[in-house]
C-alpha atoms as one frame of an Amber mdcrd trajectory, in Angstrom:
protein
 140.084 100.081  66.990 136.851 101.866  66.034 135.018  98.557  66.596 136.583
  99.265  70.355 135.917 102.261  71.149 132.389 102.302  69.957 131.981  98.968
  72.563 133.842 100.992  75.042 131.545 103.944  74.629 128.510 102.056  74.690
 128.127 102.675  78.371 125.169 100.975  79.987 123.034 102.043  82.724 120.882
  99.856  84.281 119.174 100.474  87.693 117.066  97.538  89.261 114.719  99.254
  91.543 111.046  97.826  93.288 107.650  99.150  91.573 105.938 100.431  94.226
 106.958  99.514  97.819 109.439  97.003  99.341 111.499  95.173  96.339 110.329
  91.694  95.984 112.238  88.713  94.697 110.949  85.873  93.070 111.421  82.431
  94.746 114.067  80.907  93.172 112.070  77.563  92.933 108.816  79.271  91.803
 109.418  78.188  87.800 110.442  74.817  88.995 108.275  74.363  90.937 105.365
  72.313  88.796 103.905  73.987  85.479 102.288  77.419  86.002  99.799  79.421
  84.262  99.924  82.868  84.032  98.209  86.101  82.522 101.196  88.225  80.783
  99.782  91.785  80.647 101.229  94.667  78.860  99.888  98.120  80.132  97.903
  99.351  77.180  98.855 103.002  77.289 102.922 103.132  77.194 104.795 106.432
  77.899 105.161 108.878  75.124 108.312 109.661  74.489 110.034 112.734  75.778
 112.798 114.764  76.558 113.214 114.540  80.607 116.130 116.709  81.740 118.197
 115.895  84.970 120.303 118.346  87.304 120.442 121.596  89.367 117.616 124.056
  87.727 115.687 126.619  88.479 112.559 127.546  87.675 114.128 129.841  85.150
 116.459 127.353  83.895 113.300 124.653  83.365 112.181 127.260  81.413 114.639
 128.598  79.091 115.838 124.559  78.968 112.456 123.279  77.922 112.462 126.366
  75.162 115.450 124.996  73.717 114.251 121.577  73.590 111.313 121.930  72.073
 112.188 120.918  68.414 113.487 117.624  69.815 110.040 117.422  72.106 107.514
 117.841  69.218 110.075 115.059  67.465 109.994 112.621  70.075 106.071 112.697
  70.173 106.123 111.463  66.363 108.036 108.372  67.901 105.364 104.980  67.910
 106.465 103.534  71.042 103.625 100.998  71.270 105.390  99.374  68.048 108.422
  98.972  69.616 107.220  97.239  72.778 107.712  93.201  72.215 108.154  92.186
  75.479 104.744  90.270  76.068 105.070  88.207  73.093 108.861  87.750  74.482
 107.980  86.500  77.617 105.373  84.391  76.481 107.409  82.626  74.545 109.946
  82.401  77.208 107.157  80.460  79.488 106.091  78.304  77.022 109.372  76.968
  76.297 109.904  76.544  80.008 106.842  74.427  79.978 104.333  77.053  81.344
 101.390  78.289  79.903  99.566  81.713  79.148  96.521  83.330  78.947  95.666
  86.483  76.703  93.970  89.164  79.091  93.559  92.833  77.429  93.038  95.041
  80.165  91.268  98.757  79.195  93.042 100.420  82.087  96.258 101.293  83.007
  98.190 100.301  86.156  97.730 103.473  87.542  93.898 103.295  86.958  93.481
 100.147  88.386  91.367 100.086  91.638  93.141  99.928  94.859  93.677  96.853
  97.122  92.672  96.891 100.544  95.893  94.989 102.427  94.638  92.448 104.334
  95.941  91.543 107.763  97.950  88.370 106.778 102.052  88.406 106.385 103.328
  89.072 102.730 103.994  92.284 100.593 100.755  93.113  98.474 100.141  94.968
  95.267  98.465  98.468  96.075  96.530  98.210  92.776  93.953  95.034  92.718
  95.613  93.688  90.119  93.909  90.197  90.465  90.688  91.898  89.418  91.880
  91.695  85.871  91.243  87.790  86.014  87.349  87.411  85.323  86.377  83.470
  84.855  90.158  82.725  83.375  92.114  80.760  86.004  95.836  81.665  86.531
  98.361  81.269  89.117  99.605  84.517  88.461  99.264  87.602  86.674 102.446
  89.634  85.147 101.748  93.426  84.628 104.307  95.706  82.740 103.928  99.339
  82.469 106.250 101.373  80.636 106.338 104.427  82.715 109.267 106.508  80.711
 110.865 106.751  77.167 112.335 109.351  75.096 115.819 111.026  76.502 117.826
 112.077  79.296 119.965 115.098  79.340 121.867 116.708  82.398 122.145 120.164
  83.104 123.541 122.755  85.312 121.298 125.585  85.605 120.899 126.337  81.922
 123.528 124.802  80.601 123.888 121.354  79.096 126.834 118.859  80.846 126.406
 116.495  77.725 124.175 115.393  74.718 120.930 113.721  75.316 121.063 109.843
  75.803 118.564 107.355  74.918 116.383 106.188  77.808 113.481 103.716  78.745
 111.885 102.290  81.992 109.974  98.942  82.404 108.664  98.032  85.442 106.480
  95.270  86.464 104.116  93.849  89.255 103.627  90.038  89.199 100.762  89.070
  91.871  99.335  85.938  93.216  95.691  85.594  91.264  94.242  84.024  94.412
  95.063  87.063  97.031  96.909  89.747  94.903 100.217  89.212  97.035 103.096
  90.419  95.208 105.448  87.552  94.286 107.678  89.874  92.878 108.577  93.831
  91.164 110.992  94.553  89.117 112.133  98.218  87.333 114.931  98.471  84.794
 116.382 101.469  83.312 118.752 101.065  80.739 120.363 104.238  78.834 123.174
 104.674  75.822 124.479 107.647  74.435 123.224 108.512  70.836 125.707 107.578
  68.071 126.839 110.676  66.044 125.184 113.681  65.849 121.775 113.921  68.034
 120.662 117.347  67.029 119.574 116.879  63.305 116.630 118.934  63.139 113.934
 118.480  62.857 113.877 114.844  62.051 116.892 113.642  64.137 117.142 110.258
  62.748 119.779 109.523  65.329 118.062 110.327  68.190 115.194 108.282  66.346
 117.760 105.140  65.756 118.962 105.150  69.375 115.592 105.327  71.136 114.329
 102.190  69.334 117.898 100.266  69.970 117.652 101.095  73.761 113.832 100.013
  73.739 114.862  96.674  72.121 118.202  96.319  74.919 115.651  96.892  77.652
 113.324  94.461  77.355 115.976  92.043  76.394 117.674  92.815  80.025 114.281
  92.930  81.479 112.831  89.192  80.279 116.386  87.660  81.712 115.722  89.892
  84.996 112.370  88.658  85.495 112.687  85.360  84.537 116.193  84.447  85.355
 117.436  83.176  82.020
């Protein structure tokens, strides 16, 4: 029974969503389409993780609301993220055994910071950020970016008052291009959040809250490998 209702309680949100612009889809005959090579990048700067707080508020409320949170703020900051985040050597893998190859590219800038792309006049969705620019005399058909734009917890309030404990939450999104004319070939963003089991607030090391971040961060990039790839 408890085996149950911890299953049934386990609720899972995910929200697929485009990056940046229209949502593109991935061909369905793009993997099987002859072998491809392609540049898996991870953003190098992930989110740190934090407390983000959802509902009606005032400017008040943010205030008083962000007070109480603090302790569980200055916690979350202690969290390594970066360790956490598999999901590059994940999806290389993946490729490999589908009979693709990949090449290591370790970009100094974020997605944010890369330079913009001037669209060009031809038909097609493209990246706004030049992602292809990342490629300097490796050769790839395409180039995977993932950013990690938010971790930490989620928490819903009504003016000042809590509706609920904090949840675990994390965000991957990603931009793969075409290396030739930075054309997007597709985006993907997945959210996935759980509650925390037992007690969150443990001060001031809430090991639960600790626990549950890592096991959503794990859950996420399992969902968003299958997402992206289709298996």
């Amino acid at each position: 029974m408890t085996q149950i209702k911890t299953i049934f309680y386990i609720f899972i949100s995910v929200v697929l969503t485009a990056c940046a612009g229209p949502k593109v889809k991935l061909d369905s005959n793009y993997w099987g389409a002859g072998a491809k090579t392609i540049a898996v990048i991870i953003d190098p700067v992930p989110a740190q993780a934090a407390a983000y707080k959802e509902g009606m508020q005032g400017l008040l409320d943010i205030a008083i609301n962000n007070a109480m949170a603090s302790g569980l703020e200055g916690h979350l900051k202690t969290i390594n993220v970066q360790e956490a985040i598999t999901i590059k050597q994940t999806l290389e893998a993946k490729l490999t055994k589908m009979g693709h190859k990949t090449i290591q590219i370790e970009p100094s800038l974020t997605y944010d910071k890369l330079p913009d792309f001037k669209t060009p006049s031809s038909e097609g969705v493209f990246s706004k950020k030049d992602v292809k620019s990342l490629l300097k005399d490796e050769k790839a058909d395409a180039l995977l970016f993932i950013y990690t734009p938010k971790v930490g917890t989620v928490r819903s309030y009504y003016s000042f008052i809590p509706l609920g404990a904090p949840k675990a939450t994390a965000t991957f999104a990603a931009e793969m291009v075409s290396a030739s004319n930075n054309r997007i070939l597709a985006n993907l963003s997945t959210t996935f959040i759980t509650p925390i089991e037992g007690s969150w607030d443990q001060s001031p090391d809430y090991p639960n809250v600790s626990v549950a971040i890592i096991k959503n961060l794990q859950a996420v990039q399992t969902l968003f490998a299958t997402e992206l790839l289709g298996k």
